[in-house]
Backbone bond lengths (Angstrom), bond angles and torsions (degrees), N, CA, C in turn:
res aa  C-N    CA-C-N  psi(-1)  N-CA   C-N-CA  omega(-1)  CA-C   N-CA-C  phi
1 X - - - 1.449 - - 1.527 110.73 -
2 X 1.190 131.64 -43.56 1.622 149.40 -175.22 1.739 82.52 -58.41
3 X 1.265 129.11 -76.66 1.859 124.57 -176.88 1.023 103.78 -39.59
4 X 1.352 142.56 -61.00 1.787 120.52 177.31 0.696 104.02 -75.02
5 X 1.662 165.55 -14.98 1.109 146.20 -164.77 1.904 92.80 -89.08
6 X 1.066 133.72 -43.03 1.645 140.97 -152.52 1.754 85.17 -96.66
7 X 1.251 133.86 -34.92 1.123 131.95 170.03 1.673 122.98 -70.81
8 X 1.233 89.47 -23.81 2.033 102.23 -172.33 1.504 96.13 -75.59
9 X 1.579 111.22 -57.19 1.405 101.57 -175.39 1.225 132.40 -64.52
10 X 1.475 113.05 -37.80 0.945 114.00 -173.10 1.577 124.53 -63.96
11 X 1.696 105.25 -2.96 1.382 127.47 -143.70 1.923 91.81 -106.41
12 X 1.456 83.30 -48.22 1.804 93.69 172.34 1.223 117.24 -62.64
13 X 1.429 128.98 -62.88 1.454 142.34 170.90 1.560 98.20 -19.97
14 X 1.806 109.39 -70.19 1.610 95.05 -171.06 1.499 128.45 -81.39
15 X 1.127 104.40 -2.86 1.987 122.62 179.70 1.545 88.48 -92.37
16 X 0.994 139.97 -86.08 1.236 123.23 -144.03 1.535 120.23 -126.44
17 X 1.782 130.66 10.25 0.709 131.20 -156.26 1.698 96.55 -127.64
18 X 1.111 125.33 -45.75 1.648 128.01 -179.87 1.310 105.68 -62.22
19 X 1.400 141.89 -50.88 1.518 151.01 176.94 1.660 85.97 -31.78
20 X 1.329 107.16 -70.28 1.265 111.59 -159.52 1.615 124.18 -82.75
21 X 1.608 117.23 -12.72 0.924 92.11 -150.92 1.493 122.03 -92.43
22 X 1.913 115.79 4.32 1.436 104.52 172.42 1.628 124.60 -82.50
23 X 1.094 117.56 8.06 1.370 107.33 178.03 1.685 100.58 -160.26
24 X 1.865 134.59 56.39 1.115 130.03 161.74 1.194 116.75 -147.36
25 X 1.273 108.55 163.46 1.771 114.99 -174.23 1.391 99.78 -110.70
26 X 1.549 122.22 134.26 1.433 124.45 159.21 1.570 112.45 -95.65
27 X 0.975 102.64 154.18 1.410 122.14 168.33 2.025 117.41 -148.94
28 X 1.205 73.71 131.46 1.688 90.37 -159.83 1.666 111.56 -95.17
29 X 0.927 161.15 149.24 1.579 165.43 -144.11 2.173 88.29 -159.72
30 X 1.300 106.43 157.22 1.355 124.06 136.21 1.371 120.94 -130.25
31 X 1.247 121.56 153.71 1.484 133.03 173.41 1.685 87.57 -131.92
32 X 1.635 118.65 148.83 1.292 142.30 174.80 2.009 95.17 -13.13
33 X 0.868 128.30 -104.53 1.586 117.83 -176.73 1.337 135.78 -93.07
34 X 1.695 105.14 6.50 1.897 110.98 170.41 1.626 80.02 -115.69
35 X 1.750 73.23 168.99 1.928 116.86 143.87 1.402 97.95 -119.76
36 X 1.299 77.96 156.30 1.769 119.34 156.73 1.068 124.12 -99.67
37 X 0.511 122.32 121.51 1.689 124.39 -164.99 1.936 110.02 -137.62
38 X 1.868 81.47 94.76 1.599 85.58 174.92 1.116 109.39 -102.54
39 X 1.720 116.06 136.71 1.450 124.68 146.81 1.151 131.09 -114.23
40 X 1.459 100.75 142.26 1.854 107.09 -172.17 1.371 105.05 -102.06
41 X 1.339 118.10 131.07 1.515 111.23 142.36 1.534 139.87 -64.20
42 X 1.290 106.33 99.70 1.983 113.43 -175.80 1.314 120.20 -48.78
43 X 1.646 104.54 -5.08 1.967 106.76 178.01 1.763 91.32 -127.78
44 X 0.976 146.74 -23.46 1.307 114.34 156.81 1.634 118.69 -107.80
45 X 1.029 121.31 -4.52 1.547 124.03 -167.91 1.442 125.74 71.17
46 X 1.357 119.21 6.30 1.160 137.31 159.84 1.462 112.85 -38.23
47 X 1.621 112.66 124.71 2.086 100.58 163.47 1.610 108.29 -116.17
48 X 1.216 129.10 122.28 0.807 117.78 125.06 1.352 159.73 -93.34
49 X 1.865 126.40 161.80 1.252 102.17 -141.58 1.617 85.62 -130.55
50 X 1.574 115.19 141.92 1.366 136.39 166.32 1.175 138.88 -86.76
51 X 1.284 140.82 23.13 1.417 118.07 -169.90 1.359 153.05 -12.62
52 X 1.560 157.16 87.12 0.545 108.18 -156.81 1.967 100.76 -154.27
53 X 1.550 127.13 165.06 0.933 114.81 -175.91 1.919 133.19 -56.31
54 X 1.086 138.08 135.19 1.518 113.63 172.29 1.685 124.01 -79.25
55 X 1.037 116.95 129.18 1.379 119.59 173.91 1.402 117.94 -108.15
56 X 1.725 111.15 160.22 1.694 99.58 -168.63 1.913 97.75 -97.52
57 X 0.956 123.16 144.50 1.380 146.46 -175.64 1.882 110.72 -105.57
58 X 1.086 122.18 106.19 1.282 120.78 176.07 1.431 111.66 -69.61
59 X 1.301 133.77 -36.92 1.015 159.59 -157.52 1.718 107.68 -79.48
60 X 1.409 130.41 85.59 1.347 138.83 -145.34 1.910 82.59 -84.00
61 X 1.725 93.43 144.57 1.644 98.70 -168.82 1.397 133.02 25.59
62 X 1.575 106.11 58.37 1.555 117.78 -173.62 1.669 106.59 -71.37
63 X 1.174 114.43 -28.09 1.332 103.47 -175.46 1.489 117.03 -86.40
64 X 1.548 134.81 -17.01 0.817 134.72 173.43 1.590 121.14 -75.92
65 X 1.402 102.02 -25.45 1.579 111.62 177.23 1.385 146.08 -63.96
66 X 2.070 65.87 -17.48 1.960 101.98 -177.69 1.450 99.92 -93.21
67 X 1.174 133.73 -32.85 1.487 141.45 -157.65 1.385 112.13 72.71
68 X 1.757 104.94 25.10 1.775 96.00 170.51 1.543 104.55 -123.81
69 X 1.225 108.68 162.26 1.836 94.73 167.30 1.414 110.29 -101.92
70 X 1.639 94.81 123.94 2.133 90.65 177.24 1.295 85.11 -126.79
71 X 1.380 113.11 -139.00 2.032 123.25 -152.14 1.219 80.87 -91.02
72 X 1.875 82.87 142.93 1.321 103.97 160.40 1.478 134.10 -76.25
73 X 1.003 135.16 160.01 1.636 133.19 169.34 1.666 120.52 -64.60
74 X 0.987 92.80 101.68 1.553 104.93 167.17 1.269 138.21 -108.37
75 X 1.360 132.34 76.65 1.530 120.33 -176.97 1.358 134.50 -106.48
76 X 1.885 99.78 155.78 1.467 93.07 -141.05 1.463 69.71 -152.80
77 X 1.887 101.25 159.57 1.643 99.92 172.75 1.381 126.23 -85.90
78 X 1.489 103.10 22.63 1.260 97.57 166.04 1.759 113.88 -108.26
79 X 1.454 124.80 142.62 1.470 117.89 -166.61 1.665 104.84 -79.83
80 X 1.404 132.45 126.09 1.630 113.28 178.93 1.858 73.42 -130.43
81 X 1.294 84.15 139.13 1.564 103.47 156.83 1.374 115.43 -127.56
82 X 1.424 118.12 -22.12 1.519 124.49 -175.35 1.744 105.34 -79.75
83 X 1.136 122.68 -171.74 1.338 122.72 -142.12 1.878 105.02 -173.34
84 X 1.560 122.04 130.05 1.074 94.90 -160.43 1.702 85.79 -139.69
85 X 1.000 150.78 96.11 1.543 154.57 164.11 1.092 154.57 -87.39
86 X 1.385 136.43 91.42 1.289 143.21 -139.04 1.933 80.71 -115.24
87 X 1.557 83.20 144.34 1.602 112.67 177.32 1.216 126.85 -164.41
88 X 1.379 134.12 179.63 1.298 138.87 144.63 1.500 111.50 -131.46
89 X 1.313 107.68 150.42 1.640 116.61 -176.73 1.949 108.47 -80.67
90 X 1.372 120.68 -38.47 1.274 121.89 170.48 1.301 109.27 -148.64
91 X 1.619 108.55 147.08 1.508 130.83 -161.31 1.382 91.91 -44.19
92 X 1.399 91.95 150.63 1.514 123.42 162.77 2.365 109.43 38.88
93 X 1.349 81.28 30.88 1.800 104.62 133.69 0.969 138.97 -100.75
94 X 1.710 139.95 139.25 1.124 135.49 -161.39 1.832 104.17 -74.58
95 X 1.475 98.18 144.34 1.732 99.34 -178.08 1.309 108.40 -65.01
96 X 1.203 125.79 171.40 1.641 154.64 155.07 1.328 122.37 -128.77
97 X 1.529 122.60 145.29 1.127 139.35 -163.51 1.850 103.09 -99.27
98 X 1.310 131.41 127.07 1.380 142.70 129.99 1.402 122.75 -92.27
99 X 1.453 115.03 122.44 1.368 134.90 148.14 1.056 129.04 -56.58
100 X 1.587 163.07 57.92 1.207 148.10 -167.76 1.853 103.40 -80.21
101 X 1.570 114.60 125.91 1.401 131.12 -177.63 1.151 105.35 -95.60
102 X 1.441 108.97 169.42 2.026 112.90 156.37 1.531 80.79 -102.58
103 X 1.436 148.95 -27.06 1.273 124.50 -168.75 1.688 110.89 -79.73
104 X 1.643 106.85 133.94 1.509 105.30 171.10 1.212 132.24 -38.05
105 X 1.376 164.55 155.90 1.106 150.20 145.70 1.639 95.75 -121.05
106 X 1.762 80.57 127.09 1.967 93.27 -166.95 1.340 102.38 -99.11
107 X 1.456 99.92 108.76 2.041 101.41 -167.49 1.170 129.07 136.68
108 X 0.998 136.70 122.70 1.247 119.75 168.07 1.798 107.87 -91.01
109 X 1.425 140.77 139.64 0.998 132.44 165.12 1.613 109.85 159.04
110 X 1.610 140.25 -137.99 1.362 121.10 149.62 1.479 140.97 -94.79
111 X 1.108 127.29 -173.57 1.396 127.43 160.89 1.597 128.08 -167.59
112 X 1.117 112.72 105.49 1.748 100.52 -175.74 1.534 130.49 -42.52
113 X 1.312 122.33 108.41 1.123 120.04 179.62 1.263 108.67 -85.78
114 X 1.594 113.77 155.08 1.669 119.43 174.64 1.555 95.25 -115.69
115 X 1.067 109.38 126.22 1.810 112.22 159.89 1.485 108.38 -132.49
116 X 1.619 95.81 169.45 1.649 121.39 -172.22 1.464 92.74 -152.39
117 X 1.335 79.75 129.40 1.959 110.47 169.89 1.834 101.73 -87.38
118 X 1.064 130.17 119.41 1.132 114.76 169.85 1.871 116.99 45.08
119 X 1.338 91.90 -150.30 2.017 89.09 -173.36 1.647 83.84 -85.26
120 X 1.208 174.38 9.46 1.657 161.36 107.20 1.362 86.76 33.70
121 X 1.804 97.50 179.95 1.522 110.24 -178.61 1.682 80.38 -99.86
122 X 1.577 101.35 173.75 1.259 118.62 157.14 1.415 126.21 -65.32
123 X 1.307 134.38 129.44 1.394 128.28 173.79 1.319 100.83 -114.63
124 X 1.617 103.55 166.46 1.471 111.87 167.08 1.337 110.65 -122.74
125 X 1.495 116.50 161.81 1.743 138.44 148.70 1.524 128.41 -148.08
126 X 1.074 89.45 158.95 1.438 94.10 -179.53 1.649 111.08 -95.17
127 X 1.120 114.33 124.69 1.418 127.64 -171.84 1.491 132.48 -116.52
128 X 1.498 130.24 130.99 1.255 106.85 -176.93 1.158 126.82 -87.22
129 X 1.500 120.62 171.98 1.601 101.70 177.12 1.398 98.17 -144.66
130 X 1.478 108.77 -179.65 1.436 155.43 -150.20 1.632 127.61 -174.17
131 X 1.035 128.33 104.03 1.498 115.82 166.21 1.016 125.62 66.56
132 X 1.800 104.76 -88.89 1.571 117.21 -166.38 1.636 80.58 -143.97
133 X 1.017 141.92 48.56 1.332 115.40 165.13 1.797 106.72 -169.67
134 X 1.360 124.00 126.46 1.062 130.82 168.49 1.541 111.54 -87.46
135 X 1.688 119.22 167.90 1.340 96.86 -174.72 1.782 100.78 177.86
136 X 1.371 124.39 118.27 1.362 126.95 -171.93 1.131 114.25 -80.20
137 X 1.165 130.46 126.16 1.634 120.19 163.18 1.239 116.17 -118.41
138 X 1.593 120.25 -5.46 1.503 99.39 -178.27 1.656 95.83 -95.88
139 X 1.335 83.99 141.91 2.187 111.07 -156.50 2.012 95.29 -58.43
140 X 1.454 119.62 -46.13 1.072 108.00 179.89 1.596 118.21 -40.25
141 X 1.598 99.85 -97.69 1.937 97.98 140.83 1.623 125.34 16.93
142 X 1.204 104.91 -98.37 1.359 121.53 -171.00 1.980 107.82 -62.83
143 X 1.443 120.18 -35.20 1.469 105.82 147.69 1.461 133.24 -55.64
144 X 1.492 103.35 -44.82 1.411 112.12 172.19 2.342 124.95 -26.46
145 X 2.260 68.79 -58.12 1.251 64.90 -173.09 1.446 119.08 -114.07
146 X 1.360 122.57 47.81 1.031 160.14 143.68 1.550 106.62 -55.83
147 X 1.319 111.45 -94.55 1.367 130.53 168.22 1.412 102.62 -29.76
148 X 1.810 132.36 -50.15 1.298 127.69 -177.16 1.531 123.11 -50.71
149 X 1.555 106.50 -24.16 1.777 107.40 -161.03 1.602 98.02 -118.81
150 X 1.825 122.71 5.81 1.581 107.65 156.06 1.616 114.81 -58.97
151 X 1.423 103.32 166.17 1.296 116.02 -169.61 1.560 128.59 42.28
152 X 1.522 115.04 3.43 1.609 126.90 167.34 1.371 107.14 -61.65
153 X 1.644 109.12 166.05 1.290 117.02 149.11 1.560 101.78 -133.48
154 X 1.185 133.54 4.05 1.848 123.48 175.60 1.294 94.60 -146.59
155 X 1.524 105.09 128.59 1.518 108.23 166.77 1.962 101.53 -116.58
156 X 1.253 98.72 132.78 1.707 91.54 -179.14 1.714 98.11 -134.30
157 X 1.171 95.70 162.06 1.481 105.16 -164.15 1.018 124.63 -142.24
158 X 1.513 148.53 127.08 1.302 133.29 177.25 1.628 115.46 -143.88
159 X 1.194 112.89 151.21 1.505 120.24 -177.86 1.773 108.22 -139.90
160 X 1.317 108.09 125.14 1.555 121.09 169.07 1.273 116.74 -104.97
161 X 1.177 128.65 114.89 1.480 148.61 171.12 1.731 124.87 -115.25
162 X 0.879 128.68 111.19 1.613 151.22 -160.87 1.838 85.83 -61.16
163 X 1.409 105.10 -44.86 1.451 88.60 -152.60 1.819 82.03 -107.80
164 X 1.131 105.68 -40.89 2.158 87.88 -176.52 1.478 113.98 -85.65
165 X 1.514 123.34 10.48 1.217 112.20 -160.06 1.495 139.06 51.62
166 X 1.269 113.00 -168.19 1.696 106.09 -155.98 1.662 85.07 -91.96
167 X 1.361 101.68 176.53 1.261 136.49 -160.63 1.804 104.20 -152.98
168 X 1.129 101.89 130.29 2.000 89.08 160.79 1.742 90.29 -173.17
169 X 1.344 97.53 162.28 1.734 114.71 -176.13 1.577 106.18 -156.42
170 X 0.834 103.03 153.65 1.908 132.16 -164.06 1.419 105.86 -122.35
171 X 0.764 134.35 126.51 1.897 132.29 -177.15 1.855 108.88 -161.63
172 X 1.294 99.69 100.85 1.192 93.84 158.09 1.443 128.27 -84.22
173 X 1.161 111.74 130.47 1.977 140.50 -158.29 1.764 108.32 -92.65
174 X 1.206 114.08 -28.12 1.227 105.94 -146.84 1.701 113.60 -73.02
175 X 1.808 104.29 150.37 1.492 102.47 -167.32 1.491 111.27 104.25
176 X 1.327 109.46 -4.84 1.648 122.52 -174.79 1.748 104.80 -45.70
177 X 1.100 91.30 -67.46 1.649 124.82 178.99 1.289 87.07 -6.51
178 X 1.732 104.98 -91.61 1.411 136.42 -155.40 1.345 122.65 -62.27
179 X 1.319 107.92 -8.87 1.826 107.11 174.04 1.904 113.43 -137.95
180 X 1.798 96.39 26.16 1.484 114.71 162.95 1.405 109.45 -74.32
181 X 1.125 110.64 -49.63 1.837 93.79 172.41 1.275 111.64 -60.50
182 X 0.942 157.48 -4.97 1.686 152.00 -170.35 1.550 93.09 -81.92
183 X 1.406 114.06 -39.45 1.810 108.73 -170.41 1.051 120.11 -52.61
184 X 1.810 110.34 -31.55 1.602 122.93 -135.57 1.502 82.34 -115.60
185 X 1.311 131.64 16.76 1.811 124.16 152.59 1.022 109.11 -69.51
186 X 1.305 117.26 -49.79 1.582 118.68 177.48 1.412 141.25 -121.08
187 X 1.772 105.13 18.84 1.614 125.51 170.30 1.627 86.66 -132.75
188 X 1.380 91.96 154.70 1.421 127.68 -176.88 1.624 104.03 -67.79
189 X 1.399 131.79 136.29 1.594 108.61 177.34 1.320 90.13 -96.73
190 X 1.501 90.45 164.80 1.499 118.87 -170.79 1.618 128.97 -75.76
């Protein structure tokens, strides 16, 4: 748990926290299994907006300890360590999807993932990777499966590789629905 946790931040800090962090205020929302996570810029007034899954944190006020703000602590009896994040890097670009795992991914490069929304059929994509985190960027793709995880409440995932080994993630989704328009203030919809 300490490897994703030292991997998560460090992962946030440079995805979504350095852009922003000399001159903006976040403010965070929950709905049933995301945040929202708006940030403003204090010199242009710009917000951008994050979606993203909640995970439970053992680590009591982890974000303050770091001097950055990442997810908050949420606990619940169900265990989530995986992590599921839809964004865009600048207004009115189409979003992309990151996966953050507790399972390694040995490599940087691709790998077909299989997921299921609930009892749904199985779909596939091809995904890139890093470390601890898979992650779509081409917009077709990454709408696709956008559209795949409305009205869900479990997205699970798995990938078998001979040479990187397995991969799989658990993510509860639910509430997607209701805080999908929040994205499209400040990403382009798809």
């Amino acid at each position: 748990m300490f490897r994703i946790t030292a991997l998560f931040s460090i992962f946030m800090v440079c995805l979504f926290i350095l852009p922003k962090l000399a001159m903006a205020e976040t403010v965070i929302r929950t709905h049933k299994d995301w945040q929202v996570r708006l940030i403003t810029d204090d010199f242009t007034d710009e917000t951008s907006v994050i979606l993203n899954t909640i995970i439970e944190d053992i680590e009591e006020d982890f974000s303050r300890k770091r001097g950055i703000v990442l997810i908050g602590s949420q606990f619940s009896n169900k265990k989530t360590e995986d992590m599921l994040v839809i964004k865009c890097d600048q207004a009115n670009t189409k979003p992309y999807v990151v996966i953050l795992t507790n399972e390694r991914v040995n490599g940087d490069g691709t790998r077909n993932i299989e997921y299921r929304v609930d009892k749904r059929p199985p779909q596939k994509t091809l995904m890139k990777t890093n470390e601890n985190y898979l992650m779509v960027f081409n917009h077709r793709k990454a709408s696709q499966f956008i559209s795949n995880i409305r009205s869900g409440k479990m997205l699970i995932g798995r990938s078998s590789d001979r040479e990187s080994g397995l991969i799989k993630f658990k993510i509860p989704i639910e509430g997607f629905n209701d805080i999908e328009s929040e994205l499209y203030r400040y990403c382009k919809p798809h």
